[in-house]
N, C-alpha and C positions, 0 to 999 in steps of 0.2 A: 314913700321912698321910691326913684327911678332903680330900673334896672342898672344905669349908671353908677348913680351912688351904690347899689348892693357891690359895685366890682372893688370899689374903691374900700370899702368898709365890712367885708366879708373876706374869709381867707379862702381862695382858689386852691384846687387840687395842683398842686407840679405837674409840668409839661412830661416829666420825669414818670409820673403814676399814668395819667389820661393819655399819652402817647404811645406807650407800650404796648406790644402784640397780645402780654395777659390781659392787660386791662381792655383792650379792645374784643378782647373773645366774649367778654360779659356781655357787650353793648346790645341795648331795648330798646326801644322807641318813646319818646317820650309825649307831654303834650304840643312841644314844638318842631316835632317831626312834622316834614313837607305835608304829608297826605292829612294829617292831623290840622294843619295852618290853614290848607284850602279848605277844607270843609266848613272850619267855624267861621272862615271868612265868607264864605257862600251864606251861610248861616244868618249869620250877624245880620248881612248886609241884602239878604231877602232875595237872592237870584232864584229865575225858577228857570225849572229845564221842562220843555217838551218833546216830547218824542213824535215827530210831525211824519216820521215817514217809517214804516216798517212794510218793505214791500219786499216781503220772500217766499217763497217757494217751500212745498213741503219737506225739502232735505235743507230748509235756512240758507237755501241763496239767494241772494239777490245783493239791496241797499236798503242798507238805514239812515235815519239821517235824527240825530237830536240838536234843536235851539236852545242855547242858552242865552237870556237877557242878565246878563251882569252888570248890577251897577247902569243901569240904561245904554250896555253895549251890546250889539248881536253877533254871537259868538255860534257857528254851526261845527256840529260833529258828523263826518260822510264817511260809513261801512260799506267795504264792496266785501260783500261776504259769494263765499262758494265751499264746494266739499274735496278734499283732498283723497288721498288714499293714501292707510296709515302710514305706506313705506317712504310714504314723500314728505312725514311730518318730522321737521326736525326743530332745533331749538337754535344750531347752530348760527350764527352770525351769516355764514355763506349761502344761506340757503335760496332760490330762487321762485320760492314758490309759499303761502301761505292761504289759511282757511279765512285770515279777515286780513282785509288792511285797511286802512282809516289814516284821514287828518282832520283836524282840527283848526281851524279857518277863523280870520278877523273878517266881520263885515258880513254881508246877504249873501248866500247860496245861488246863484242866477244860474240860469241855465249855460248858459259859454263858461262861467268856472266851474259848475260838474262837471259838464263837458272834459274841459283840459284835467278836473284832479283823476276823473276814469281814466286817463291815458295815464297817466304818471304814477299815482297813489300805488296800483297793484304791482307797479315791477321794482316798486321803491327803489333805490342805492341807481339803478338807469332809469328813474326818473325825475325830472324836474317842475317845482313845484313855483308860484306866483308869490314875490314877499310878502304878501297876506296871509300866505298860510302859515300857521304858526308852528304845529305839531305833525308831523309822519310815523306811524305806526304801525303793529304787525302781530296777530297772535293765530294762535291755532287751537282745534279745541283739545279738550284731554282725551284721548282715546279710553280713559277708564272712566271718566268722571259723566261725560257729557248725556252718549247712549243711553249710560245706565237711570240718570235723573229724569232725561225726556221720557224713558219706559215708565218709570214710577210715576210721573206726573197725568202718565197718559192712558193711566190705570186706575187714577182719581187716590192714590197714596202720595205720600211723603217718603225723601229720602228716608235711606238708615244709615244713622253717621257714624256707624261700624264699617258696611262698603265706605264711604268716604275716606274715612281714617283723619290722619292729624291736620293735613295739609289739605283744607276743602278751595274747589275751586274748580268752573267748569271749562275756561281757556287758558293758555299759556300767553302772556306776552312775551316776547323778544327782543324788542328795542322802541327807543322814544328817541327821536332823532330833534333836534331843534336846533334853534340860535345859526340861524346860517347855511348850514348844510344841505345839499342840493336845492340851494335859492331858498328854505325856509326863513322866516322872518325873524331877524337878530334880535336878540334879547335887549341890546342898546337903542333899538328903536322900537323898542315899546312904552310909549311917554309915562313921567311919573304921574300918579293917581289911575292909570290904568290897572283893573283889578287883576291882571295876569304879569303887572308889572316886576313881581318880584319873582328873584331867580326859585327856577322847578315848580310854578304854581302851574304854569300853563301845560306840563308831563303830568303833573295827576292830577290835572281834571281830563287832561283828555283817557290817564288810564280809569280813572272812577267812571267814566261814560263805557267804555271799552266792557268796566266790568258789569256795568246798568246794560249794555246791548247783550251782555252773556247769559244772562236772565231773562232774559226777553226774548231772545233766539229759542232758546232751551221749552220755555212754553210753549210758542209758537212749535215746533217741531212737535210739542206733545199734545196738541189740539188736532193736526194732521192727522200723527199716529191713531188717536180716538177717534177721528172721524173715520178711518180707511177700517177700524178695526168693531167700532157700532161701540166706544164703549163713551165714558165721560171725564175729560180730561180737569184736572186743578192748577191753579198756577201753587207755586210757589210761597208756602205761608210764612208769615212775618217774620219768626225768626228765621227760617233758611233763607231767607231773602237779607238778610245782615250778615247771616253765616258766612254765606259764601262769597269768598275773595276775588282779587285775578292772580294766577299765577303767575312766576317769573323765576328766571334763571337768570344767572352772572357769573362770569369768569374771570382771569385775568385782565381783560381790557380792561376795568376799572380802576385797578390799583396805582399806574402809573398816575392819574388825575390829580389824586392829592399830592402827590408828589412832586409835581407840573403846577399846581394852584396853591402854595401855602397860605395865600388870605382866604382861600376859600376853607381850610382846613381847619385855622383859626375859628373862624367865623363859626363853624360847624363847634366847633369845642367850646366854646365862651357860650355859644344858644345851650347848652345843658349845665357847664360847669356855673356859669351866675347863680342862674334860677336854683342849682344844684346847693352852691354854697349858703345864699338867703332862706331857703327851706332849712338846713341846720343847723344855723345860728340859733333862733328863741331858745329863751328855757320855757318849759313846758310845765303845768299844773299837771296831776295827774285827769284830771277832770277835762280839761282842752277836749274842743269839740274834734280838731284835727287829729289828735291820737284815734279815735273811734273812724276815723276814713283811712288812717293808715294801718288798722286793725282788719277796715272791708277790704282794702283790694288786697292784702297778703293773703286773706281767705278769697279772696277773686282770684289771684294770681297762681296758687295753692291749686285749685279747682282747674284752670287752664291747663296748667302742666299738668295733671292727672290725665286729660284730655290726650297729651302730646306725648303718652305713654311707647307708640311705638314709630316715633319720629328719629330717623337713623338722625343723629347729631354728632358721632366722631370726627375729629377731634377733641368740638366742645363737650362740656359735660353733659350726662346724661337728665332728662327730668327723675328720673329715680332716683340721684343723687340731689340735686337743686331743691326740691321739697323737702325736707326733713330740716333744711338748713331755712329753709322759709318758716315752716313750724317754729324751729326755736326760734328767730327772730319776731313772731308772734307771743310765743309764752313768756318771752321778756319780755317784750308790749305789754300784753296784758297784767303781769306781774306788778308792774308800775301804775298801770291803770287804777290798780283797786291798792295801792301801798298807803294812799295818803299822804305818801313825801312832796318835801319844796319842792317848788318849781326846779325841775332840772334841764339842761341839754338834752334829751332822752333821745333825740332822733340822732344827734352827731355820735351821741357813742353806738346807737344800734348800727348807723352805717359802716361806724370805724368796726365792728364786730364783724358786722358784711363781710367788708374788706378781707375781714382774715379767715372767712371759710369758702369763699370762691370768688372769682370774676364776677361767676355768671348772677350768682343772688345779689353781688354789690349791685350790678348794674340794675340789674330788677329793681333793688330797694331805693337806688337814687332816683326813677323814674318815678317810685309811689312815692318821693318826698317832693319832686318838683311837679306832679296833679297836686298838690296843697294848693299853691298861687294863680290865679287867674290874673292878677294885673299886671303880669311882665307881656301877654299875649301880643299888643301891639309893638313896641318896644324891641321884643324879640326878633319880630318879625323882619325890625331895620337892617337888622344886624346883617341881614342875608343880602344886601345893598353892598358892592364893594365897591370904594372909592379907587381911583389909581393909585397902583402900588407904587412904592419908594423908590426912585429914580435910580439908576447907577451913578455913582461918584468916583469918576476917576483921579480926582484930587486929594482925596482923603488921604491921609498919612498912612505908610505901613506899619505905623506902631497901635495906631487906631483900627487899623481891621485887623492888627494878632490882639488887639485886648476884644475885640467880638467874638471874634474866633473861640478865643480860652472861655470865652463869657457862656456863649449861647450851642459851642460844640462840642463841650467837652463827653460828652455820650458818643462824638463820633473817632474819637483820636483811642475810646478803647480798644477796638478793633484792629485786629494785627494781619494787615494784609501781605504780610509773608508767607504767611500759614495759607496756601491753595484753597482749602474751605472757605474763605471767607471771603471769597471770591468764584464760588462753583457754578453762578448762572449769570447771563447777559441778557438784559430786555431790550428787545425787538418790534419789529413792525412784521408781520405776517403777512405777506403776499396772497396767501390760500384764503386767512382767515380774515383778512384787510381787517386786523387790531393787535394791537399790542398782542407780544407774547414772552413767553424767559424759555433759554434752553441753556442747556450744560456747555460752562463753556469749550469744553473741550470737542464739542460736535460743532462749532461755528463754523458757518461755512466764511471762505474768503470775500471781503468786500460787504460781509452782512455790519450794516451800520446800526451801533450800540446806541438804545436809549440814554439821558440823562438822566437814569433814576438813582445812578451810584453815588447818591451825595456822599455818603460816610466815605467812601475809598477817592472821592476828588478833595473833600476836605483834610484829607490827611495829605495827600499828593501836595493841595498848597502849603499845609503848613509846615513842610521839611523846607520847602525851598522859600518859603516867608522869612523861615527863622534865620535865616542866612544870608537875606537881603538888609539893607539900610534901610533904619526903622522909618529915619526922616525925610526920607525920599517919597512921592507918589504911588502911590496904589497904578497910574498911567505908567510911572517910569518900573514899577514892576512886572506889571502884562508885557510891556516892549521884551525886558527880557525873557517873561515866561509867560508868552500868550496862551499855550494849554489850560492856565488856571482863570482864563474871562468867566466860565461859571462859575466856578467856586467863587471867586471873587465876591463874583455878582450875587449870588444868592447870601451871603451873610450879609451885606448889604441888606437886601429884597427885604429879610426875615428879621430884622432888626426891629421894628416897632410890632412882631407877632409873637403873642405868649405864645400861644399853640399853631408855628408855623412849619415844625417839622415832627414826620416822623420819626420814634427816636428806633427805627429798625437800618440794618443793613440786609437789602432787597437781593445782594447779591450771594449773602451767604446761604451754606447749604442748610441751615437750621431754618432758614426765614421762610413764615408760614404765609402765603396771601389769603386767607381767608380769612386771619383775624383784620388785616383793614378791608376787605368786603364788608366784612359783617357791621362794621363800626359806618362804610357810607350808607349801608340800605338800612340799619339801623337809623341814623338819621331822614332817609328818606321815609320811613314810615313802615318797612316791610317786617314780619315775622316768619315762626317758622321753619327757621336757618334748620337746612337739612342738607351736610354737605355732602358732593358726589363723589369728591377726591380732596386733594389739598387746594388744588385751584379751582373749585366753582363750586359754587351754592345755590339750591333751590329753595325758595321765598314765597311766602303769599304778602299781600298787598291787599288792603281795605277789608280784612275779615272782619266782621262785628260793625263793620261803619254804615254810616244810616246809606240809606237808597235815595231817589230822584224824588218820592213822594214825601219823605221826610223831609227835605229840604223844602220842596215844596211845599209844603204844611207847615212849617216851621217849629218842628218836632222833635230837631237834633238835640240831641243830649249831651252830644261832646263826650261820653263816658266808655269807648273802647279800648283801654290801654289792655285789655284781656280777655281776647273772645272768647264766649263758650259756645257748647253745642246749642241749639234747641231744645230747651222743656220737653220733657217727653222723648228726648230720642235716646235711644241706648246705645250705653258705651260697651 
């Protein structure tokens, strides 16, 4: 059966439940998360990565440089690494200065394109890049994490993933800049059957390199160390070589996106909610081999968070709480396992049970029901393909965009924009911070130009003065009168052929949290972790548990990190 048919023939969660800020605070990564899709496509499809150049200096300055042969295309990664001083390490978007920065390039590394990417690459945002280059990048290292590994390593020990703690990783990333942006190479001109062809594949591989040069640097600095000090340095043994992630931070700049993209938003919801639904349809023998995998990973997942014991997560819930509630959805498992009853649903009602004791285990639990399926993998992958969105129609009848309206808005006509709250903040372009930002609106300065993130309060603006117009006149002949409502308009329109094309929040009220849609995109992106630092940004790792460059290279991916743990042997 295509993932097609499953949409057609499976019942989908409501835009109503998967929209929401609760249900988006759950949100895990799934098998068709981004970071998750490049690798087994690397996998599959047999690329291998070299590390052709690591020429640094005892404090890890210098260039790195790794080849990738993808699919018979040569794909180069170029690190201009150097060492900062702590006081200059920042995370922030502004900052002018970093300990690596890298791109990631179509085609041969020649000497005149090193050339110009050393000019460009390290001052990034004032520099310009060749439209071959694909990716521009930027991280730094941890000022807790990195010293302390190269010490251990350079003493002939292993970390201890007690210094480490929950969130392992020896650099920060900051940004993956693409598709255009200072002359990088547009995501539309990358031809189909290119294996970077689909949207975010070409952002982590060049972060999965970023995180391979992290490891790589870290030894190297702790073979120096040994040398300068007579003793005998180790790299990195196999599991702390999967352990460790790359960092990363996010803020508000990301939340207006989906908001700005509703088929990308779609598209992101339909890649878990299919797979989501066709996993809970079967009835189940108690015997099914699949209950006994969704048996492991709740004891995998169980074991994780026990891990992520002191990982600040306020507002989400805490893993102290999230585990017990995983147990019991384990002892009903197994309960049924050994009952001997018909074939039941057992997996739709353990998740309807989810449902009803947190976000956070729903979303956990739908991820270990959608690891059952491996043949939606290609399929899903399409989905991340967006065709041109739905035209505007200025002919459409006013009676035909108030029955969309009532259709597909009615989440946004609850909101009473009379009441000041719901209406407390305005999103912005930041000048300091050059990205999106919300402040109160009562601090706006004069002339600061409002984002279009206020769907809910433009959608009720047109429908007072919709309901008031002539039904059988133009959608044209109504802008004439009230050209203020061209967005609105337009976007019910836009969103008309998308289950999941809006979010069902108002961005502008004072209750609206931004970190439950962060969490819901880096969730899709691949990232864990979620440790937040206020209400507007979250700290993330990225590729913990995921195989290295030699695993790929060997051909020894397993595909199996929805839940990394520490290393065997280290103590909690």
């Amino acid at each position: 059966m295509t993932l097609q048919d499953e949409q057609t023939m499976c019942e989908l969660r409501s835009p109503e439940e998967v929209l929401s800020g609760t249900d988006m605070n759950g949100a895990w990564g799934t098998r068709h998360s981004f970071a998750r899709t490049m690798l087994r496509r690397a996998a599959a499809h047999r690329w291998t990565v070299a590390r052709t150049r690591l020429d640094l200096d005892a404090q890890g300055r210098g260039t790195a440089v790794y080849t990738v042969n993808a699919e018979g295309r040569e794909l180069n990664f170029i690190a201009f690494c150097r060492t900062l001083e702590e006081s200059e390490r920042t995370d922030r978007v502004i900052a002018n200065a970093w300990d690596i920065t890298a791109a990631l390039v179509d085609g041969e590394l020649t000497p005149e394109r090193e050339a110009d990417l050393r000019r460009n690459v390290p001052v990034q945002e004032r520099g310009r890049v060749d439209p071959e280059t694909i990716i521009m990048t930027r991280a730094n290292r941890s000022a807790r994490f990195f010293d302390y590994v190269s010490d251990c390593l350079s003493t002939g020990s292993q970390p201890d993933v007690g210094k480490i703690g929950p969130s392992p990783y020896l650099i920060r990333s900051t940004a993956f800049y693409g598709n255009g942006k200072f002359g990088l190479k547009e995501l539309a001109n990358i031809p189909a059957g290119h294996p970077l062809s689909v949207p975010y594949r070409s952002q982590m591989l060049a972060a999965w390199l970023l995180r391979e040069l992290s490891m790589d640097m870290v030894e190297h600095v702790a073979r120096a160390k040994a040398a300068a000090a007579g003793t005998i340095a180790v790299p990195l043994d196999g599991g702390w070589g999967r352990y460790f992630g790359l960092g990363n931070a996010t803020g508000l700049g990301m939340v207006p996106f989906v908001i700005n993209h509703p088929d990308y938003l779609d598209a992101w919801c339909r890649l878990r909610e299919i797979p989501l639904a066709a996993g809970l349809t079967p009835r189940y023998a108690p015997d099914h081999p699949d209950l006994g995998r969704v048996a492991e990973l709740l004891v995998k997942a169980d074991r994780h968070l026990a891990e992520k014991n002191g990982l600040k997560t306020v507002p989400f819930l805490p893993t102290e709480l999230i585990r017990p509630q995983l147990q019991q959805l384990l002892g009903e498992l197994q309960s049924f396992m050994v009952s001997g009853q018909e074939p039941a649903p057992v997996l739709a009602r353990m998740h309807e049970r989810a449902a009803g004791l947190s976000p956070e285990v729903r979303g956990i639990f739908a991820s270990i029901v959608i690891e059952l399926r491996a043949d939606f993998d290609e399929e899903a992958e399409a989905l991340l393909t967006m065709t041109d969105s739905t035209p505007f129609d200025p002919a459409m009848r006013c009676h035909e965009l108030q029955h969309l309206l009532d259709q597909n808005y009615g989440w946004a006509r609850s909101y009473d924009f009379a009441v000041p709250e719901r209406a407390s903040y305005y999103w912005y372009s930041s000048a300091a911070n050059e990205e999106p930002r919300r402040a109160l609106r009562t601090d706006r300065a004069a002339g600061t130009v409002e984002h279009c993130t206020d769907v809910a309060r433009r959608i009720n603006a047109l429908a007072v003065d919709l309901e008031r117009f002539p039904s059988h006149l133009s959608v044209a002949d109504f802008l004439l009168a009230h050209p203020d409502h061209r967005f609105a308009a337009g976007r019910i329109q836009q969103t008309q052929p998308l289950f999941y094309g809006e979010v069902r929040d108002n961005l502008l009220d004072a209750e609206f949290l931004p970190l439950s849609t962060q969490r819901f995109q880096l969730a899709t992106y691949g990232m864990n972790n979620f440790s937040p630092q206020s209400t507007d940004w979250v700290r993330v790792t990225l590729f913990s548990g995921a195989p290295r460059v030699a695993d790929i290279n060997h051909g020894t991916d397993d595909d199996d990190w929805l839940f990394p743990v520490a290393p065997e042997g280290s103590e909690q």
